[in-house]
C-alpha positions as CSV (number, residue, x, y, z in Angstrom):
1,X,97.4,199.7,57.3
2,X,98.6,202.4,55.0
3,X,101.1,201.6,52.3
4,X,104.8,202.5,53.1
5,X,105.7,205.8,51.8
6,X,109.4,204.4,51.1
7,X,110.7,202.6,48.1
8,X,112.3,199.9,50.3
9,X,109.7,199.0,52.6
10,X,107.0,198.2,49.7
11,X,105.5,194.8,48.9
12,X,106.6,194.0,52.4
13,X,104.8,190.7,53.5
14,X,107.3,188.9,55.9
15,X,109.3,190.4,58.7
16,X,111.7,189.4,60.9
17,X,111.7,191.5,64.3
18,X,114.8,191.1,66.7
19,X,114.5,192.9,69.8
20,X,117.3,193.0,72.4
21,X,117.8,192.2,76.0
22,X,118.1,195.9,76.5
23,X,114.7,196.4,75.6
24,X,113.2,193.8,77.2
25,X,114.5,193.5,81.2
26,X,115.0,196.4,83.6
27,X,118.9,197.1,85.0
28,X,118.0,194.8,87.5
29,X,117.9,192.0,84.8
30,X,114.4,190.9,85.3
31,X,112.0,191.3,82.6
32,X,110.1,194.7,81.7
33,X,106.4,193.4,81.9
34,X,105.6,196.8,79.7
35,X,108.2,196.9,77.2
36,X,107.2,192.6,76.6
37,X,103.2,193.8,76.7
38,X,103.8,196.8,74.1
39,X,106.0,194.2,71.7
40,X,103.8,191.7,71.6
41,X,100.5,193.6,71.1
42,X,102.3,195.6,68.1
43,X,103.6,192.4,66.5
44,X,100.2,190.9,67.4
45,X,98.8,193.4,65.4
46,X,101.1,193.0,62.2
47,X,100.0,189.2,62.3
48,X,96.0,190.3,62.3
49,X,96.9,192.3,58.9
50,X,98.3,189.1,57.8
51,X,101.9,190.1,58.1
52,X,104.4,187.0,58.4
53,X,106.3,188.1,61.3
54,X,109.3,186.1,63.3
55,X,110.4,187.1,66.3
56,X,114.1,186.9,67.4
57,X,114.6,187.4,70.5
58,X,117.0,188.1,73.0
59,X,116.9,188.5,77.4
60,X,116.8,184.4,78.3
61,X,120.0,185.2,79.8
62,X,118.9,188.4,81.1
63,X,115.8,186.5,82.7
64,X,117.9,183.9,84.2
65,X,120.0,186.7,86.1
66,X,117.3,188.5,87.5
67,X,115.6,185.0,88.5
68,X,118.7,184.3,90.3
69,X,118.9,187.3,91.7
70,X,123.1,187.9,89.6
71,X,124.3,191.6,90.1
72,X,125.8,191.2,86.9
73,X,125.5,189.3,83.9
74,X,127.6,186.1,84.0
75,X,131.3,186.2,82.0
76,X,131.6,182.7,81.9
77,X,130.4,180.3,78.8
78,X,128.9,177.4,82.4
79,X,127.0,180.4,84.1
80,X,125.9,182.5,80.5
81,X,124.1,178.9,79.8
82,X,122.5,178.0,83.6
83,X,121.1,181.5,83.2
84,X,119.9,180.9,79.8
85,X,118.8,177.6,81.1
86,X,116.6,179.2,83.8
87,X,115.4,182.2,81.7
88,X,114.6,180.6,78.5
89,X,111.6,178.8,79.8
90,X,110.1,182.2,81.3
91,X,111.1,184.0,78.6
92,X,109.0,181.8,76.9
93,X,106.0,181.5,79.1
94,X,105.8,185.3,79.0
95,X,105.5,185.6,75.2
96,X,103.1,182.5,75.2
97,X,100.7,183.8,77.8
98,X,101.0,187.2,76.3
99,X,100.6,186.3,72.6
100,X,97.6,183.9,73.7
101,X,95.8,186.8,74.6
102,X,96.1,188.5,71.3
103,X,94.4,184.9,70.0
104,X,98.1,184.5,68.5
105,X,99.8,180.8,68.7
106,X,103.2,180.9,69.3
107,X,106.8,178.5,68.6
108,X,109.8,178.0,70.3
109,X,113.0,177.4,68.2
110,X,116.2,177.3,69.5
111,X,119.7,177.7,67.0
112,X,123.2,177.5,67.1
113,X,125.4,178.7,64.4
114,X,126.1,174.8,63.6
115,X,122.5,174.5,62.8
116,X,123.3,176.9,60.0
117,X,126.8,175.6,58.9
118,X,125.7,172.2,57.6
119,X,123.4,172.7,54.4
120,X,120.9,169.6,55.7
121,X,120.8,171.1,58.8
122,X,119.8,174.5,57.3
123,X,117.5,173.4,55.3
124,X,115.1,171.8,57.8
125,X,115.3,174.7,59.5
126,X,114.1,176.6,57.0
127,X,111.7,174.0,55.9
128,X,110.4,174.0,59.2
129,X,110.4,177.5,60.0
130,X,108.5,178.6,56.8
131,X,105.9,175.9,57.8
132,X,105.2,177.4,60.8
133,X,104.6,180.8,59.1
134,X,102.3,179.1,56.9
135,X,100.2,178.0,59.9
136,X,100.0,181.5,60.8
137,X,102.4,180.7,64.1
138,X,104.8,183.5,65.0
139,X,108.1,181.8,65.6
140,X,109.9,183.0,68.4
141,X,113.6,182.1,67.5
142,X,117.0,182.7,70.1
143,X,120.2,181.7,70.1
144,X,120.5,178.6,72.1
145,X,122.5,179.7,74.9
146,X,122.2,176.5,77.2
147,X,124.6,174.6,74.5
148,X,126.2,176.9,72.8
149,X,130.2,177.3,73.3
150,X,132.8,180.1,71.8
151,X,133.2,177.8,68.9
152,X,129.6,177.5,67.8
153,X,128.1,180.6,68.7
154,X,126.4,183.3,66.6
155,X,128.1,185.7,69.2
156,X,124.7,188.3,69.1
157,X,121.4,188.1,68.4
158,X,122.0,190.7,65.7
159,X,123.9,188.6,63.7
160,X,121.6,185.4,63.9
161,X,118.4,188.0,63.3
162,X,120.2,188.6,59.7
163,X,120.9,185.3,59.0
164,X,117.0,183.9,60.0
165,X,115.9,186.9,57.4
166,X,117.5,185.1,54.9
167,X,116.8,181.9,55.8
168,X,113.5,182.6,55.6
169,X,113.6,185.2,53.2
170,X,111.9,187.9,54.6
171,X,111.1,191.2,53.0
172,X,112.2,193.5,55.6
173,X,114.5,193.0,58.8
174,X,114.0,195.2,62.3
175,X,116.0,195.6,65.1
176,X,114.7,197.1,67.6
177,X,117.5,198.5,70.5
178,X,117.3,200.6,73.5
179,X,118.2,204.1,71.2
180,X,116.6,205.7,67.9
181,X,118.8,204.1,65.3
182,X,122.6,205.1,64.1
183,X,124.4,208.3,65.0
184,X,127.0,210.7,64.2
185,X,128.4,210.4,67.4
186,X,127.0,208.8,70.9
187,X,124.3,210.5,71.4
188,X,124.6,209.4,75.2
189,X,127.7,211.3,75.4
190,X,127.7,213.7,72.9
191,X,124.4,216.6,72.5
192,X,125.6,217.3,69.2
193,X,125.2,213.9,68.0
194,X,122.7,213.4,64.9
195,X,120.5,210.6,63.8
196,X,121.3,208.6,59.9
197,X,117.9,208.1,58.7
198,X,119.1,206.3,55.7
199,X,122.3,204.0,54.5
200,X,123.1,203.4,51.4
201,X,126.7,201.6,51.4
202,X,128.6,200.0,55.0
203,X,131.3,202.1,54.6
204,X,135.0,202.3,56.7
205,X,133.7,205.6,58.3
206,X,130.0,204.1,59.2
207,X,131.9,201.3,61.0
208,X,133.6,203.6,63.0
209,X,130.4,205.7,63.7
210,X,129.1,201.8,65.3
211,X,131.1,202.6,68.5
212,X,131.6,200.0,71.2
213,X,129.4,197.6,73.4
214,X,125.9,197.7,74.3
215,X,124.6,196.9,77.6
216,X,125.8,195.1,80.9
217,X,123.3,193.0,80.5
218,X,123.6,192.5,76.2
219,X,126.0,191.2,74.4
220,X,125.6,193.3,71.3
221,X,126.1,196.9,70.4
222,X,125.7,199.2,67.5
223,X,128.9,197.2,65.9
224,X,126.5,194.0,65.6
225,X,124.1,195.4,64.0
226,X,126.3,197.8,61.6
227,X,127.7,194.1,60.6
228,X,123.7,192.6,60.3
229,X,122.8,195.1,58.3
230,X,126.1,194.4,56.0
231,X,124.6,190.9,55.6
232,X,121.0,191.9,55.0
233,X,122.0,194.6,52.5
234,X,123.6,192.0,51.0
235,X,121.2,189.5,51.0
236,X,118.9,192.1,48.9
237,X,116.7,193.0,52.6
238,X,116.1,196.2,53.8
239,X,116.7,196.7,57.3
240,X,116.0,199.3,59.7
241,X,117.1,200.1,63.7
242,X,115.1,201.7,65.5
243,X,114.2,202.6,69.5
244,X,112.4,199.0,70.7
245,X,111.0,201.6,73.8
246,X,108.9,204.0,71.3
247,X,105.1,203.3,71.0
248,X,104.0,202.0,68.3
249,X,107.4,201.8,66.8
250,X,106.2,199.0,64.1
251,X,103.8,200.3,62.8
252,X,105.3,203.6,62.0
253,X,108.1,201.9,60.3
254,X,105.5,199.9,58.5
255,X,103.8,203.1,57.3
256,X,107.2,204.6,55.9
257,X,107.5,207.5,58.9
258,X,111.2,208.9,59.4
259,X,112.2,206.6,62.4
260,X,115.1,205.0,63.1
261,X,118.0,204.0,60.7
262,X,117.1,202.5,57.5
263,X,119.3,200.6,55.6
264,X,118.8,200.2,51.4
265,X,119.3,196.6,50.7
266,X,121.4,195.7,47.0
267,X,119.2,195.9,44.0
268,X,119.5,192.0,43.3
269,X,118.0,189.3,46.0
270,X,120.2,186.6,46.7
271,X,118.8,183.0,46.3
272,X,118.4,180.9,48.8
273,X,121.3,178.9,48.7
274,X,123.2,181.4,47.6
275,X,122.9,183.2,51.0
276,X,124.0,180.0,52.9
277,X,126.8,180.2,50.6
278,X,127.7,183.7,51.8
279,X,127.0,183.4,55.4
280,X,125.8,180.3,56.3
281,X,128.6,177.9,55.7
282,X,132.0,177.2,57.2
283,X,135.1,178.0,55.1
284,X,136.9,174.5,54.2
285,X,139.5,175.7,52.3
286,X,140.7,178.7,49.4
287,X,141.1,177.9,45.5
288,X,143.6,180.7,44.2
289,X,142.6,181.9,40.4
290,X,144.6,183.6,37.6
291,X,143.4,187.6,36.3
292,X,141.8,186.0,33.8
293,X,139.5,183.9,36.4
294,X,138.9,186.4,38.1
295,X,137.5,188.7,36.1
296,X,135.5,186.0,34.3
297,X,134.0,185.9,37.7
298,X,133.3,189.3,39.1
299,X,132.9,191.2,35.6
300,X,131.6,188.2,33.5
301,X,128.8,185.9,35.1
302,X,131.5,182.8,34.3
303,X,131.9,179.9,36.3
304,X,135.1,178.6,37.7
305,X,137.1,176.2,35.2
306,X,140.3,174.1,36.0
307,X,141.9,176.3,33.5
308,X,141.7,179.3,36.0
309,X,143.0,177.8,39.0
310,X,146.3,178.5,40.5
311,X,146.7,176.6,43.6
312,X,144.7,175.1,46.6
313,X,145.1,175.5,50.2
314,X,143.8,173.2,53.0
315,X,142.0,170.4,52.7
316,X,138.6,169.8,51.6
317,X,136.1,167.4,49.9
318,X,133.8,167.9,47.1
319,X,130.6,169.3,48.2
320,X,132.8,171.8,50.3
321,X,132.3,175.5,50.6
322,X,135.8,177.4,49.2
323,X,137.0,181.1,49.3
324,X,138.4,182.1,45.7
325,X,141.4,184.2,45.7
326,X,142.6,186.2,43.2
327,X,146.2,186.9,42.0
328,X,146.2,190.4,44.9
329,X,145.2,188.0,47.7
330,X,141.8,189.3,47.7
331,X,138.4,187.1,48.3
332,X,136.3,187.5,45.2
333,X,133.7,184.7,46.0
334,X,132.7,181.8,47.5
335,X,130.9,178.6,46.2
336,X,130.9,174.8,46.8
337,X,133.2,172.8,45.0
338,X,132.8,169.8,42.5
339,X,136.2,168.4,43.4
340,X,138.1,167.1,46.4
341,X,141.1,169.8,47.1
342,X,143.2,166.9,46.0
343,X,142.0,166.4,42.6
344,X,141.9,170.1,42.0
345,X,145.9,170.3,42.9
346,X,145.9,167.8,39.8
347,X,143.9,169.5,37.2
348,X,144.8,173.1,37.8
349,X,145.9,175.1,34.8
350,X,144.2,172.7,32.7
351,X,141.3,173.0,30.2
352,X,138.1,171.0,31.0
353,X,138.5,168.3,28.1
354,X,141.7,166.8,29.5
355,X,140.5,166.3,33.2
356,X,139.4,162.9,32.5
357,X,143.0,162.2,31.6
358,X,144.7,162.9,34.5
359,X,142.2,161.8,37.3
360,X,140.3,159.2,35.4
361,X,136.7,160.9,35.0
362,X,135.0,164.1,34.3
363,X,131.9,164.4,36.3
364,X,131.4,168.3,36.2
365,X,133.0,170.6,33.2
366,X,133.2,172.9,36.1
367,X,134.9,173.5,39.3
368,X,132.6,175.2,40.8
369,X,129.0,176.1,38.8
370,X,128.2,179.5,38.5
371,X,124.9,178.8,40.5
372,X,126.7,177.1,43.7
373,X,129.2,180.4,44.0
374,X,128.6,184.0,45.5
375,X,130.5,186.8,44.6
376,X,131.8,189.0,47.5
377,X,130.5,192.6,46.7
């Protein structure tokens, strides 16, 4: 394949592809035999020029509704899951059979966002995921809608499909909806409407450009994927949406052609656990930090010592992820702590040397190491 023309998409060797229920079942809700056929050949493809490529998918709910014959997409947490129940397992037969005819072998993994939360838990899925790409498998990842609940769920497929590219750490990120990529307007609504080849920065005004809802059928929207591409920029990977129905869409994003919406990804590349860090974790709790902390912080490379801190809110244990807030109220970073939320009420304001003093030992200089914290940018 021809090297990408664009800066971004160079030295790309492993993709993550998310492709929405709009793209892959009719109105009706059952699944479009040609959009699934043209999908899998093109990512077929990418794997025979030994491109790493996951697969996120979304339509196991979609499946399940036209299975059952639904008019509608179920509102309700019991009927969104007994459609995913019944539609994940031809989802799945569909890209199996299909794949196997490409000579492709394919996986099956199923998340929730608590698989994510809970560093252990993330960690042998990443173990286990980059062990499948190693085999040459394409891993065909979704959201798993058959246990899921409100308080659990990734909420879109968009989201999860930025959160697997860094969990994986893939070089480029696609999502692939049922339009050519982000516009000035609605271009369903509006003729004059024009397409944003590239993004440099999620700014206030490009939020508001992401609209509303997607689909009946979908749960996500251009507002899911504005906010996946905030995390993949982040995360230092480019990302591009583009129109899942065009042929050969992948491989003329692949080759650098002017499709679709591309977003620039930040110069540096999070680490691994830094991206967890970010995204990955649940909040426990907020340490509040003086000017001085702060800037140490943002401007300075500095980790966060006793000395710094302020105050502590909630409750948490060391090991615990943290917001740190500085003296305007603002988030400036998150990391995870060396110190129960108690024993950091107790040494606040303090310099490193006398911790031992007060709480009987000093097992970390720090309260949080400069490698277990991510600034917010």
């Amino acid at each position: 394949m021809k090297k990408p023309i664009h800066k971004a998409l160079s030295d790309v060797n492993r993709i993550v592809v998310k492709v929405g229920t709009s793209s892959l079942t009719h109105r009706t809700g059952k699944l479009n035999i040609v959009q699934l056929e043209k999908l899998v050949r093109s990512i077929a493809d990418l794997s025979n020029q030994e491109y790493q490529v996951v697969l996120v998918s979304s339509g196991a709910i979609g499946a399940g509704v036209g299975k059952m014959g639904l008019k509608e997409r179920p509102k309700t947490i019991p009927e969104k899951q007994a459609a995913a129940a019944v539609g994940q397992g031809i989802l799945l037969h569909m890209y199996e059979k299909l794949f196997g005819e490409y000579g492709q072998t394919v996986a099956q993994v199923l998340l929730t966002k608590d698989d994510l939360n809970e560093r252990k838990r993330y960690l042998n899925a990443r173990n286990a995921l980059l062990t499948l790409l190693s085999w040459g498998t394409i891993p065909i990842i979704n959201e798993n809608d058959t246990l899921a609940v409100d308080e659990i769920r990734f909420g879109d497929n968009d989201t999860l499909a930025a959160l697997v590219a860094g969990l994986v750490d893939a070089d480029l990120l696609i999502l692939l909806t049922d339009i050519d990529g982000l516009y000035t307007a609605n271009p369903k609504t509006n003729r004059d409407a024009q397409l944003i080849t590239e993004i440099n920065e999620i700014t206030p005004e490009i939020v508001d450009l992401a609209g509303g809802a997607g689909s009946s059928l979908g749960t996500g929207g251009m507002v899911t994927k504005v906010h996946a591409a905030k995390i993949s920029m982040n995360f230092g990977i480019p990302m591009v949406i583009a129109n899942g129905g065009a042929d050969n869409i992948l491989t003329d994003i692949m080759i650098g052609k002017a499709v679709g919406t591309l977003f620039n990804p930040k110069d540096h590349k999070l680490h691994s656990k830094k991206r967890w860090i970010a995204y990955g974790s649940d909040i426990q709790g907020e340490i509040l930090v003086d000017s001085g902390a702060a800037d140490a912080i943002v401007n300075r490379g500095k980790s966060l010592l006793a000395i710094g801190v302020t105050g502590v809110k909630d409750s948490f244990e060391m090991g615990g992820v943290v917001r740190i807030i500085d003296p305007q109220g603002i988030e400036i970073a998150r990391g995870i702590v060396n110190y129960s939320s108690k024993n950091i009420d107790l040494i606040k304001g303090v310099r490193s040397n006398k911790i031992a003093d007060i709480i009987g030992h000093n097992d970390y200089e720090e309260i949080i190491h400069r490698d277990n914290m991510t600034v917010k940018v």
